[in-house]
LORONU-972881 format. One record per residue (C-alpha): residue in one letter; y, x, z; residue number from 0. Coordinates in steps of 0.2 Angstrom, whole numbers. Layout:
residues N
@residuo a py Y px X pz Z num NUM
...
This chain:
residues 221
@residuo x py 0 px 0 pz 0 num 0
@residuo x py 15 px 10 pz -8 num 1
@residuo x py 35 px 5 pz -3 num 2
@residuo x py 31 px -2 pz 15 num 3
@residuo x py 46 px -3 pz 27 num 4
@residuo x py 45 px 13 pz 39 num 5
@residuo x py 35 px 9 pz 55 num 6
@residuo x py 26 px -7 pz 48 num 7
@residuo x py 6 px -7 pz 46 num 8
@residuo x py -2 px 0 pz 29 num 9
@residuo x py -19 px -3 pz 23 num 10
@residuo x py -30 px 4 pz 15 num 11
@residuo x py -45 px -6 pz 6 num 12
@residuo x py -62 px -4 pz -3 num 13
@residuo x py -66 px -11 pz -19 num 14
@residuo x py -70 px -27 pz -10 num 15
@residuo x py -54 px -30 pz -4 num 16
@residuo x py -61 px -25 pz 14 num 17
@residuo x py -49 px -15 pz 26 num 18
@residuo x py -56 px 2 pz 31 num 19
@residuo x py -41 px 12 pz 38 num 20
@residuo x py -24 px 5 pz 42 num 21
@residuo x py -7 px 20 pz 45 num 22
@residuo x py 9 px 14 pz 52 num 23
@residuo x py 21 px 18 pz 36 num 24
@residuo x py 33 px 35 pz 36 num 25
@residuo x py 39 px 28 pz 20 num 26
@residuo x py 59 px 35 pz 20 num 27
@residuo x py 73 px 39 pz 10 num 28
@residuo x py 80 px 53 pz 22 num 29
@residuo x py 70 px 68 pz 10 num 30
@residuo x py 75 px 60 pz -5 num 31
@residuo x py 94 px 60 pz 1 num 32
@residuo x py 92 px 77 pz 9 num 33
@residuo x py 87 px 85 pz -6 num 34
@residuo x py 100 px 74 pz -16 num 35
@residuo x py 112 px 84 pz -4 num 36
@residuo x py 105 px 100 pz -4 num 37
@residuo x py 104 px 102 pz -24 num 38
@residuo x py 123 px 96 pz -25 num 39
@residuo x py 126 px 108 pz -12 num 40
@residuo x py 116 px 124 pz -22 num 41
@residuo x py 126 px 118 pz -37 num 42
@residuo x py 143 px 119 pz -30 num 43
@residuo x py 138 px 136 pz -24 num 44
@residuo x py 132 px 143 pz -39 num 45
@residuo x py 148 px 135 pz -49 num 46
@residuo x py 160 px 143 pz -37 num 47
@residuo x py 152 px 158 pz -35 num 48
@residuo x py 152 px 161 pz -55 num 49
@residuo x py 169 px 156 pz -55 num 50
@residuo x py 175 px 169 pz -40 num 51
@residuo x py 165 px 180 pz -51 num 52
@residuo x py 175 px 178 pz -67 num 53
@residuo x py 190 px 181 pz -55 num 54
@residuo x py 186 px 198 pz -50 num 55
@residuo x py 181 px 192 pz -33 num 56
@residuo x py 163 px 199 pz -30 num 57
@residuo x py 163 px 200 pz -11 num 58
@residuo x py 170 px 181 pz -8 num 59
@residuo x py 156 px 176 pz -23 num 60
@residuo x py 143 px 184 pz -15 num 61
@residuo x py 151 px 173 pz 3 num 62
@residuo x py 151 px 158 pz -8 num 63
@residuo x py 134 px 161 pz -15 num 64
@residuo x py 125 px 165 pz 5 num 65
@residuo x py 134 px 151 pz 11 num 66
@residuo x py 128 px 138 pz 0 num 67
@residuo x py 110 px 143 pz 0 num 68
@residuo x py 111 px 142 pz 20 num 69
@residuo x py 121 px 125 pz 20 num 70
@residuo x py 106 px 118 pz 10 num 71
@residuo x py 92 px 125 pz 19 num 72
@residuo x py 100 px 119 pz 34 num 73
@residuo x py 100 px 99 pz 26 num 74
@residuo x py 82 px 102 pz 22 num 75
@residuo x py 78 px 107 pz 39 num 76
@residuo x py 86 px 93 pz 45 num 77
@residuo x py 73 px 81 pz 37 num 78
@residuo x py 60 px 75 pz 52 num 79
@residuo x py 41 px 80 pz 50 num 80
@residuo x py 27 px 69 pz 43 num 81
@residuo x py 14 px 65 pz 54 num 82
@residuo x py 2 px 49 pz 51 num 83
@residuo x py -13 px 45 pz 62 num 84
@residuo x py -25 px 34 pz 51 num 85
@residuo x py -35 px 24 pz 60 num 86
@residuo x py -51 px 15 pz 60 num 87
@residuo x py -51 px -2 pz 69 num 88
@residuo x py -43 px 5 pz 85 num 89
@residuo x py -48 px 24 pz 83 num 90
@residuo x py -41 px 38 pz 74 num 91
@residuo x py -50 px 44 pz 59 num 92
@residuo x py -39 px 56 pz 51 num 93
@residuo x py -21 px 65 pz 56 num 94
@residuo x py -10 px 70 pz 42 num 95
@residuo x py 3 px 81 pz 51 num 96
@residuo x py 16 px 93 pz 41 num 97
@residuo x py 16 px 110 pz 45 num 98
@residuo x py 29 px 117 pz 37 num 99
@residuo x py 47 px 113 pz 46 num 100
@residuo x py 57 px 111 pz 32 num 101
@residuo x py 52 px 104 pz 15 num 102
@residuo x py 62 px 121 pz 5 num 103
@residuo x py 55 px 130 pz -5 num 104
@residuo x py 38 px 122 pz -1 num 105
@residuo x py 31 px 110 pz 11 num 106
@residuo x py 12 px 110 pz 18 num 107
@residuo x py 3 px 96 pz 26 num 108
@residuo x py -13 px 97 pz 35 num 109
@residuo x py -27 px 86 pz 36 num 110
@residuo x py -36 px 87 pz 53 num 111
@residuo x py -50 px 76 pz 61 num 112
@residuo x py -49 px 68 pz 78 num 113
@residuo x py -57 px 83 pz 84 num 114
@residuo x py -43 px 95 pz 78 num 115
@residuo x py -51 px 105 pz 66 num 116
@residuo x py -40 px 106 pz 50 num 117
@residuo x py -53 px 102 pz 37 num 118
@residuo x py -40 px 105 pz 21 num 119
@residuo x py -20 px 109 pz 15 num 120
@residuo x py -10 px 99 pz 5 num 121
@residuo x py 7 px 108 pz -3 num 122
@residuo x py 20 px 102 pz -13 num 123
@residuo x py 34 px 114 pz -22 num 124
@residuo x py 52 px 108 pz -19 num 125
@residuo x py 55 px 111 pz -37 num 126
@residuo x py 40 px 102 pz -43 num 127
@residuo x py 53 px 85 pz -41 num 128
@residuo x py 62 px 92 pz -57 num 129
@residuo x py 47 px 92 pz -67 num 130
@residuo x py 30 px 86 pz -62 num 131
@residuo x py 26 px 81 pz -46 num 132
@residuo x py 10 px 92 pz -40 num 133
@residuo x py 2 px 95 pz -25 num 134
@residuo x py -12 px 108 pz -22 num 135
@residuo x py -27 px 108 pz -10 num 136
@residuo x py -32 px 122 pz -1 num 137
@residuo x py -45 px 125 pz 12 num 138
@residuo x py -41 px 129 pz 30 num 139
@residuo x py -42 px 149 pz 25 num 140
@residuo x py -28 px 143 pz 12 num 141
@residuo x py -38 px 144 pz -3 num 142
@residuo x py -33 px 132 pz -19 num 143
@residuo x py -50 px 119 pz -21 num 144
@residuo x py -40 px 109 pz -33 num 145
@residuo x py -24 px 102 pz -39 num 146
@residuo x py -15 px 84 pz -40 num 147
@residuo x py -3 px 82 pz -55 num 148
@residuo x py 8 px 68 pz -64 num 149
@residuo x py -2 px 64 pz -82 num 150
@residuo x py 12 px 71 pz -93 num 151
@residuo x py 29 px 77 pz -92 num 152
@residuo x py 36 px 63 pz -102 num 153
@residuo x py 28 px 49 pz -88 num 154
@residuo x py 35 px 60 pz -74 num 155
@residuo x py 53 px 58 pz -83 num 156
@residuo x py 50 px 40 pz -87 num 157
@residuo x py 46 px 37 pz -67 num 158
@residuo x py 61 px 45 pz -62 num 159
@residuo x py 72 px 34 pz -73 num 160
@residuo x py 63 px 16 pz -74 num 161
@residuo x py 49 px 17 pz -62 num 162
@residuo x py 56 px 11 pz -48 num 163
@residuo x py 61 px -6 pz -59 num 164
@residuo x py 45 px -9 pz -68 num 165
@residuo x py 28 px -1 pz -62 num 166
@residuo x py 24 px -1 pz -82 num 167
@residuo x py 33 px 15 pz -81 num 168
@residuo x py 24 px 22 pz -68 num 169
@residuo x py 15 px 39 pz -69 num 170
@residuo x py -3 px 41 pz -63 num 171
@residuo x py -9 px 56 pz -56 num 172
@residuo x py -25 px 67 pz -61 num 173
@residuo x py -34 px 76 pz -48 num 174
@residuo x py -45 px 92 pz -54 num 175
@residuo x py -53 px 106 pz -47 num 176
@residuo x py -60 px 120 pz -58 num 177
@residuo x py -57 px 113 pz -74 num 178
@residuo x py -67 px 99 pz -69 num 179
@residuo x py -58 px 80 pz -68 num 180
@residuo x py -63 px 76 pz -49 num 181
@residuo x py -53 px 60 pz -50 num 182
@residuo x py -37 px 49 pz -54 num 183
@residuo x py -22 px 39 pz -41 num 184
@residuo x py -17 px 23 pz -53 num 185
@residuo x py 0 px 19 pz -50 num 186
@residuo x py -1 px 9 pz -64 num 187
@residuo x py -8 px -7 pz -66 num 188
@residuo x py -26 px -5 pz -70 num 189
@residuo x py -37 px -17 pz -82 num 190
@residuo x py -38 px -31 pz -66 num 191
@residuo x py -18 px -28 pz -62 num 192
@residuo x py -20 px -17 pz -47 num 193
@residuo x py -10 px -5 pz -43 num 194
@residuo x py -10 px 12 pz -31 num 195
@residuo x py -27 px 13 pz -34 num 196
@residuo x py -37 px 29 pz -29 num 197
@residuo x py -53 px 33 pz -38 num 198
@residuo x py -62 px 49 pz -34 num 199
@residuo x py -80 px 55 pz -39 num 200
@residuo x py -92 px 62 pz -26 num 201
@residuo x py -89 px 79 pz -27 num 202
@residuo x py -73 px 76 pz -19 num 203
@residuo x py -72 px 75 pz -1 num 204
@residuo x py -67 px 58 pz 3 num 205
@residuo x py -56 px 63 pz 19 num 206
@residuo x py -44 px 74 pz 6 num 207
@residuo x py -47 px 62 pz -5 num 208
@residuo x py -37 px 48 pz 7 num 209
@residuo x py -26 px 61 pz 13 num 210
@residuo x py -17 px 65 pz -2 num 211
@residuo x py -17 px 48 pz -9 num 212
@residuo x py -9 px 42 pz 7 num 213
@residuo x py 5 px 57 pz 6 num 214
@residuo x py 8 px 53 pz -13 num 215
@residuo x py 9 px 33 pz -12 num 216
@residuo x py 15 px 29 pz 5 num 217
@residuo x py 28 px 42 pz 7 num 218
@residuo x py 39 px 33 pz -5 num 219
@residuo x py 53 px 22 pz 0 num 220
């Protein structure tokens, strides 16, 4: 269940329609505003330091320059952490906490059991916004087990513009590991009109398998 109020219960179903985990939503705009911020900032930066450049002023550029790069760290910093508890009836099954402190230049989730033993990482580039969105698994040693990608360049652009107003123009994203097609997350109205659908083959662990769809559909506003 994708654009859920903050706080409000998600769940998530089985091909029967049957609830098998439920999340209280983390859905916000604050990163998506934060990095809003943070890109202007960079921008006006680079702008007045090549300007302060072009004026023979290489000291106050190179202020200019340090200056901005700090101001928009410190927005992305200010973001709050992710941490979802999925739970199963009443108990946990899964804990989805970020890792990373700030989402610049990356930002890493870990998937851990109720137990506390991290059984996979998720990362996201900052910079993967501007292009495709990708995330990459790792295991616990931090070793990349497989990747998460927008279908195309051109869907990825269409979302950014139209998505929002028609989920025609969604993109789905493919999830591979090795060269091997592992599985796909539907944003897209499928053949029965369902949308945020995961489908995963075996060979996937079905934990990750939850974790990242979670990250990737129920972290958007």
């Amino acid at each position: 269940m994708s654009g859920m109020p903050a706080e409000e219960t998600a769940r998530i179903r089985d091909d029967e329609g049957e609830v098998v985990l439920t999340y209280r939503s983390f859905a916000s705009v604050i990163g998506v505003v934060a990095a809003l911020v943070a890109g202007i900032v960079v921008m006006t930066g680079l702008a007045a330091t090549i300007f302060l450049v072009v004026e023979k002023h290489p000291l106050t550029s190179i202020g200019a320059l340090v200056l901005s790069i700090f101001f928009s760290l410190l927005i992305v910093a200010l973001v709050p952490p992710v941490k979802v508890t999925l739970y199963d009836g009443s108990a946990p099954a899964l804990v989805i906490a970020q890792r990373s402190r700030a989402a610049f230049p990356s930002v890493t989730h870990a998937v851990v059991t109720p137990d506390g033993r991290t059984i996979a990482l998720l990362r996201k580039s900052f910079f993967a916004r501007a292009g495709r969105n990708r995330w990459t698994m790792l295991d616990p040693a931090g070793h990349v087990i497989g990747t998460a990608v927008e279908e195309s360049f051109g869907r990825a652009f269409g979302r950014k513009l139209a998505g929002k107003f028609s989920r025609a123009f969604e993109a789905n994203v493919r999830i591979d590991s090795g060269g091997k097609h592992l599985g796909t997350i539907a944003r897209r109205p499928n053949e029965r009109g369902e949308v945020d659908v995961l489908d995963c083959s075996p060979d996937l662990d079905r934990r990750i398998a939850v974790a990242l769809g979670t990250l990737i559909l129920g972290s958007e506003p």
